[in-house]
C-alpha positions as CSV (number, residue, x, y, z in Angstrom):
1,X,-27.8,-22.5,0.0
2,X,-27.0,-26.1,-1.0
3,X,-23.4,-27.1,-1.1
4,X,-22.8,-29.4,-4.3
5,X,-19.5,-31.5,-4.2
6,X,-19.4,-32.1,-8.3
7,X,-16.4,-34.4,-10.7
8,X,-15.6,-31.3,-13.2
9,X,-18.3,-32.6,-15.8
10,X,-19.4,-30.5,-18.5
11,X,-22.3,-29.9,-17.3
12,X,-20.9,-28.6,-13.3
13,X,-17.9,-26.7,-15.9
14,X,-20.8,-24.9,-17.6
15,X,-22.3,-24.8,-13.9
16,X,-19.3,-22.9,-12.7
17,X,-18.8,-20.9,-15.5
18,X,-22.5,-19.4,-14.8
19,X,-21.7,-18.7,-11.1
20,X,-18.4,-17.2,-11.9
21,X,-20.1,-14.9,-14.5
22,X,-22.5,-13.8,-11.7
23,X,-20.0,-12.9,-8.9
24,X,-20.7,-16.0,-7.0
25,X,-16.8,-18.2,-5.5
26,X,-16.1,-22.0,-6.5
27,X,-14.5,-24.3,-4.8
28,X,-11.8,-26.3,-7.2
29,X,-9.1,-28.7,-7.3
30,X,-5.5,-28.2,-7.3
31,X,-2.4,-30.5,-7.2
32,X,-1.5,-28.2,-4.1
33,X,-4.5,-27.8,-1.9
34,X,-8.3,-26.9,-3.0
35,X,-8.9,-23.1,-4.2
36,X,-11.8,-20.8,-3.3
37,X,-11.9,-19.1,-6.9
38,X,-13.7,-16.0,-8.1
39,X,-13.6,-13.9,-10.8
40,X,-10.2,-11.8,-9.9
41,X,-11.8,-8.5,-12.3
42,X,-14.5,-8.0,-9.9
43,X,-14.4,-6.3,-6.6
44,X,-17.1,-7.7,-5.7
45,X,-16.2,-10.8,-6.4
46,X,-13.0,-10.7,-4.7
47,X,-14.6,-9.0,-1.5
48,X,-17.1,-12.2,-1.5
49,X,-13.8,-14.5,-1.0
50,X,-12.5,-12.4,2.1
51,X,-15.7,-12.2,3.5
52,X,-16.6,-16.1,3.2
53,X,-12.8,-16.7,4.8
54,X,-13.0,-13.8,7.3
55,X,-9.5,-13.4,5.5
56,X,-7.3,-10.4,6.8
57,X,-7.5,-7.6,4.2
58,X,-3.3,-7.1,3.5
59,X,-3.3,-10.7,2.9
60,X,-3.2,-10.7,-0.8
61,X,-4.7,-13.4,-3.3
62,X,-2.8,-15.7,-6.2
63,X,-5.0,-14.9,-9.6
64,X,-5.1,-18.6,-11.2
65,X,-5.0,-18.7,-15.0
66,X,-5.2,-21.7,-17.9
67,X,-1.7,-22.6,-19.8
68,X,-2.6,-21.3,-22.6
69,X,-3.7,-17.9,-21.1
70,X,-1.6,-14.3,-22.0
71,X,0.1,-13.8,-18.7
72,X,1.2,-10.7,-20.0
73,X,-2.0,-8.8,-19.8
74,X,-1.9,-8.9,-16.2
75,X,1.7,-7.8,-15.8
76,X,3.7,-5.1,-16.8
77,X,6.9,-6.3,-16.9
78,X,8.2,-9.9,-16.8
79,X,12.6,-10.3,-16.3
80,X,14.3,-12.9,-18.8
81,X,14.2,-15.3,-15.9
82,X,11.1,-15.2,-15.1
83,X,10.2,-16.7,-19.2
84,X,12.7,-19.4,-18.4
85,X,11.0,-20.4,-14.6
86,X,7.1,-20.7,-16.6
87,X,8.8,-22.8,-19.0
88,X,10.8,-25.3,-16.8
89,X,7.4,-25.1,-13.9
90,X,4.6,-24.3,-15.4
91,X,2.1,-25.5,-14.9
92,X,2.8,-27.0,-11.5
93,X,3.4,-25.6,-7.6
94,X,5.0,-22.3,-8.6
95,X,3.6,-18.8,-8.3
96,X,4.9,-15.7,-9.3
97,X,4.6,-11.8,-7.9
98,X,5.0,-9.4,-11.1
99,X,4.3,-6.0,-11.7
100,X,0.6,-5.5,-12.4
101,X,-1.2,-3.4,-15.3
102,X,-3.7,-3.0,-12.8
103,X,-6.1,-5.6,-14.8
104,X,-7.2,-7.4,-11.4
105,X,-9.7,-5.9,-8.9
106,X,-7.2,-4.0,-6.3
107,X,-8.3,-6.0,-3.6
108,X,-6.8,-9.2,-5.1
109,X,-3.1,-7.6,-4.2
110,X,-4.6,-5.5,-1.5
111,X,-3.9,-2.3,-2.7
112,X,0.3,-3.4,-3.6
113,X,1.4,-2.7,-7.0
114,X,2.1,-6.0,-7.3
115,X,0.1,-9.5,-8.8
116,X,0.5,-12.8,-8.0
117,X,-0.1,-15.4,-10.7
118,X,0.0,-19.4,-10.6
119,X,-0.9,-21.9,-13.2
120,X,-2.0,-25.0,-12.0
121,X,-1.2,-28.3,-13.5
122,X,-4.5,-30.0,-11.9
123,X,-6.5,-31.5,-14.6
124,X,-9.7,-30.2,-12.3
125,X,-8.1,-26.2,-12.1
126,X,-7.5,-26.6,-15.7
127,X,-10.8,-27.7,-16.9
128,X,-12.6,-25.0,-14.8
129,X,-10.0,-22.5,-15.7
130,X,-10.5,-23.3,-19.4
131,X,-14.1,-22.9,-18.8
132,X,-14.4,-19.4,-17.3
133,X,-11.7,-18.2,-19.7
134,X,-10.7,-15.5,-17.2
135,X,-8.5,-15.3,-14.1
136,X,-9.3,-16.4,-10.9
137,X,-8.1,-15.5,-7.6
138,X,-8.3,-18.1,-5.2
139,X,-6.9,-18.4,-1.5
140,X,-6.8,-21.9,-0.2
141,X,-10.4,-23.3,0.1
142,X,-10.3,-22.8,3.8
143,X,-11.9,-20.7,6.8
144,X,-8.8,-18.1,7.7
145,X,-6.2,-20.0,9.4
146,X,-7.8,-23.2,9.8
147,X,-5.9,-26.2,8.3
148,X,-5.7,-25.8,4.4
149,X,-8.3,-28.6,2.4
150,X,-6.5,-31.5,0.4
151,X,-10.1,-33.4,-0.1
152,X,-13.3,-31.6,-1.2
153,X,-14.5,-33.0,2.2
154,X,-12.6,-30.5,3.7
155,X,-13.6,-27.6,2.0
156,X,-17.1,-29.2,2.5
157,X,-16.7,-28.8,6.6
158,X,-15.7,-24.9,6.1
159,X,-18.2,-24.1,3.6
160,X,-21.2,-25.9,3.4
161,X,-24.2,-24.1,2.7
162,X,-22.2,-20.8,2.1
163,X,-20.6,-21.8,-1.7
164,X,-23.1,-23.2,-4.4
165,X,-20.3,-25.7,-6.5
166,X,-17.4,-27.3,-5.2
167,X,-15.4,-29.3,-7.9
168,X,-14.1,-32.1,-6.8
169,X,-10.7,-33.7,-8.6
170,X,-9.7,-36.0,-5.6
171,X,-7.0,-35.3,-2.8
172,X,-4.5,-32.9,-3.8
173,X,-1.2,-34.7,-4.9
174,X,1.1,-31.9,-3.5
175,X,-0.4,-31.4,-0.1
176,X,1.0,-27.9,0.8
177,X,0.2,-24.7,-1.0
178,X,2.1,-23.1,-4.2
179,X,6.2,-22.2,-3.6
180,X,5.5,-17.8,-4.1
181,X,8.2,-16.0,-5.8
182,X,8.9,-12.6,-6.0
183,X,9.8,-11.8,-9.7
184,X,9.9,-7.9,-9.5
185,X,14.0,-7.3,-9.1
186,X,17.1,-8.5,-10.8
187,X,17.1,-12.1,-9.2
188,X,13.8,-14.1,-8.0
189,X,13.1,-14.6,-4.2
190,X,11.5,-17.1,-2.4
191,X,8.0,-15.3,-0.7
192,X,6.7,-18.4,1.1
193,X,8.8,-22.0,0.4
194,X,6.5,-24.8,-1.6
195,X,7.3,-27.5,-3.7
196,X,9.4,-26.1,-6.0
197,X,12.7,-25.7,-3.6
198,X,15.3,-22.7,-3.9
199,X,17.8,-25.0,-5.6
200,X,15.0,-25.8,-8.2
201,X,15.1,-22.2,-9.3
202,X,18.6,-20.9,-8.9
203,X,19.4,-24.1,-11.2
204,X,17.2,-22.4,-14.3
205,X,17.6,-18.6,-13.5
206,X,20.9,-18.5,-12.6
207,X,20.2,-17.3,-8.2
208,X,17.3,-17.2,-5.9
209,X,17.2,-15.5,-2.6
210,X,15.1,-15.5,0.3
211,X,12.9,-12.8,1.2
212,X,12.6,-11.8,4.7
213,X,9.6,-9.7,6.0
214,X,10.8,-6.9,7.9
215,X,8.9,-6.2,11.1
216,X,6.0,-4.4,10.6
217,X,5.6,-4.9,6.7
218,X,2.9,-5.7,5.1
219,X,2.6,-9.0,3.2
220,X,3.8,-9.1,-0.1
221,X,2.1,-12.8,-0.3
222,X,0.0,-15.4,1.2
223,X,1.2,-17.0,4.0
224,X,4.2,-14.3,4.9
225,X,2.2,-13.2,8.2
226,X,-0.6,-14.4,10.7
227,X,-0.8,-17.6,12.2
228,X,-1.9,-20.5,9.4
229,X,-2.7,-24.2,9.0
230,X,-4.5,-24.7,12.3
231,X,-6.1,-27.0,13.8
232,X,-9.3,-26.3,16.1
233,X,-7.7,-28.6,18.5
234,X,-5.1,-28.0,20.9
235,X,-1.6,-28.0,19.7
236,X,2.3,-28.4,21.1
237,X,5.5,-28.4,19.1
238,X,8.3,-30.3,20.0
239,X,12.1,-29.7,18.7
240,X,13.8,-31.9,17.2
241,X,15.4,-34.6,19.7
242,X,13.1,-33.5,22.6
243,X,11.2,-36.8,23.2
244,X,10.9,-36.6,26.7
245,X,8.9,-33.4,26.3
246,X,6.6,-35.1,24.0
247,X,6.2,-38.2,26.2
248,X,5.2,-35.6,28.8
249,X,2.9,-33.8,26.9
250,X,1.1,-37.0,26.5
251,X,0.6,-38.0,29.7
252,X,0.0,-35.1,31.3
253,X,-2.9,-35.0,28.3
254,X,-4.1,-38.3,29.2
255,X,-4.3,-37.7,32.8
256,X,-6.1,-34.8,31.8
257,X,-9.0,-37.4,30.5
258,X,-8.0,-35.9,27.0
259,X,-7.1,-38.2,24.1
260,X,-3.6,-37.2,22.4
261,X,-1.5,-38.1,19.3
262,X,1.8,-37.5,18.5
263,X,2.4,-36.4,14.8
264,X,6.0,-37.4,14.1
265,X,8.0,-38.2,10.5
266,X,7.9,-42.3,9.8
267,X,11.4,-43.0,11.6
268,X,10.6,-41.8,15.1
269,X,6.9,-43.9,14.6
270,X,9.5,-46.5,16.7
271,X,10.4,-44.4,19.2
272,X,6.8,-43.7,20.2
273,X,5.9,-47.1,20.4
274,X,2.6,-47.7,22.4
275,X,1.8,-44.2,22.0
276,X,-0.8,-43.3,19.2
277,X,0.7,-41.5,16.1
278,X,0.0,-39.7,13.1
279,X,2.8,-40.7,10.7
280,X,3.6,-37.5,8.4
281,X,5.7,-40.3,6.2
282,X,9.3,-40.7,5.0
283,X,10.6,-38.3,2.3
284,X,9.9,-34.7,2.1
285,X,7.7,-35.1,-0.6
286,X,5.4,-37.4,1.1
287,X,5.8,-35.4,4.3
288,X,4.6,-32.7,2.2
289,X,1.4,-34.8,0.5
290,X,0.3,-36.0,4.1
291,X,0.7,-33.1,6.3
292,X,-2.5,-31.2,6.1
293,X,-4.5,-34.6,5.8
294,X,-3.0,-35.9,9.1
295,X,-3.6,-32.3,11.1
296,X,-7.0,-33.0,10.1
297,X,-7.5,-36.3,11.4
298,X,-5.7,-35.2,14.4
299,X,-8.5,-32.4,15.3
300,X,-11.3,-34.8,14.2
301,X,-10.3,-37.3,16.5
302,X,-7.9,-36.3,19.4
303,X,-7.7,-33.2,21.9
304,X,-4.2,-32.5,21.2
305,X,-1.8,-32.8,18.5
306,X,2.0,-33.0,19.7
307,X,4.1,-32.1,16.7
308,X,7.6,-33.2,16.4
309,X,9.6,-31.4,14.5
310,X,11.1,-33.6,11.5
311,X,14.9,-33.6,11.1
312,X,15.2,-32.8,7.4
313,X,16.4,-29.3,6.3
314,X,16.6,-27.7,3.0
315,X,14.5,-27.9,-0.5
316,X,10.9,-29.2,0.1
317,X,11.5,-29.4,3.9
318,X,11.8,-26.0,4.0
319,X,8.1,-25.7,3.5
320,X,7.0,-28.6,5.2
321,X,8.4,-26.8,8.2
322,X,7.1,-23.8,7.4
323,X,3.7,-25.2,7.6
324,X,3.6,-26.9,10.6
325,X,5.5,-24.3,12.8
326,X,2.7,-21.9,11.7
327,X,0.2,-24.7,12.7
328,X,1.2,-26.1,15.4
329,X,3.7,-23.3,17.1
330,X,1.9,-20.6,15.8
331,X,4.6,-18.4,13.8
């Protein structure tokens, strides 16, 4: 099969449209990371994408739909607060677990009684979404646990010659996948952090808790279990302060004859001065935006990747860390 990397024309959206009407998955452009979609009514369908990703199967999928498309004939019920968060963030970074009429293949929520929906503010998803008309689930446009794709380069090194289309709307402005919160009790819970923080939502639905996954459970979300993000090089995590360790690291690499890098947040770029970096950037947002593209520079070029661990806490950091201790410490 031929991999084509396509800008959403309206001749590759009538393209996709086709493939998605005959089962086939489609790479696509988010403003988070790039989406492996498929029609989310289909079993088949939906198998295809776990197959292609040799994803676990209790690691459920986010159905993507248009803005203009009735949400409520995929859930049964939606809480007050739940209106008031798709007004103030969507479309944009946000997705949120309902109840389900049961209108998605089962395996998109892998058998919960639960669905996940996101609408994406990308110009790309929107295009495509508009296109199909339908919903989509879509993990990230990766092979299971390998870092997620923010360039359709990316996806193109996981999937080429196993997807017909992928649509290509540039590098992902985000950089880290969708905030998921659970919307099925009386105040909304964060499932896995994202762009849109904690305070975000508590400051339009009134609260917002933080769900924690009791030992043994099964996922109620992507991203809640298994090791994530990863790069197919070697990997170390450093706490915060622990510069020594990562000095050591280094050397002990580079006597080693391997090359290493030290991934670090813009301000400690100083402190590792004659040492090659990766430089994640400044704020948390930009953090956010570089992270996945500097883990994969860091396999394509270098033996091991020495994370340090940034010193920001709270709202958009919280994913950011979330990300690269799964990555890089493997948790």
């Amino acid at each position: 099969m031929e991999t084509v990397i396509s800008e959403a024309s309206r001749e590759a959206l009538a393209w996709a449209k086709t493939l998605i009407e005959k089962g086939e998955v489609v790479a696509f452009h988010t403003e988070t990371v790039y989406g492996l979609g498929a029609d989310a009514r289909s079993d088949e369908a939906v198998r295809r994408i776990f197959e292609l990703k040799g994803r676990p199967a209790d690691n459920p999928l986010i159905v993507h739909v248009h803005k203009d498309y009735d949400i409520s004939a995929l859930t049964d019920k939606m809480p007050s607060y739940a209106e008031k968060l798709l007004a103030a963030f969507c479309p944009g970074p946000l997705t949120m677990v309902f109840p389900s009429t049961g209108k998605a293949s089962k395996y998109v929520s892998c058998g919960l009684n639960t669905l996940a929906v996101r609408v994406p503010s990308s110009r790309t998803a929107q295009a495509f979404l508009r296109a199909v008309d339908l919903p989509i689930a879509a993990p990230s446009a990766n092979v299971s646990k390998h870092i997620s794709p923010v360039t359709a380069r990316h996806v193109y090194e996981d999937f080429k010659g196993k997807i017909p289309l992928i649509l290509d709307g540039g590098a992902c402005a985000g950089g880290i996948e969708s905030t998921v919160l659970d919307c099925t009790g009386k105040i909304p819970q964060i499932l896995r952090a994202g762009l849109v923080t904690r305070e975000m939502i508590a400051s339009v639905a009134g609260d917002c808790g933080v769900y924690k996954m009791a030992e043994g459970e099964r996922p109620k979300s992507p991203g809640m279990a298994y090791k994530h993000y990863s790069p197919r090089c070697k990997t170390a995590y450093v706490s915060v302060g622990d510069y020594e360790r990562a000095e050591k690291l280094y050397s002990e690499e580079t006597v080693s004859d391997g090359r290493p890098v030290i991934l670090c947040e813009h301000s400690l770029t100083a402190e590792f001065a004659g040492y090659e970096t990766l430089d994640l950037g400044d704020s948390p947002e930009e953090m956010a935006h570089n992270l996945y593209d500097c883990l994969h520079r860091g396999e394509e070029g270098y033996t091991l990747i020495i994370a340090v661990e940034p010193k920001g806490r709270g709202g958009v950091m919280d994913g950011v860390l979330n990300r690269l201790t799964r990555a890089c410490r493997g948790e």
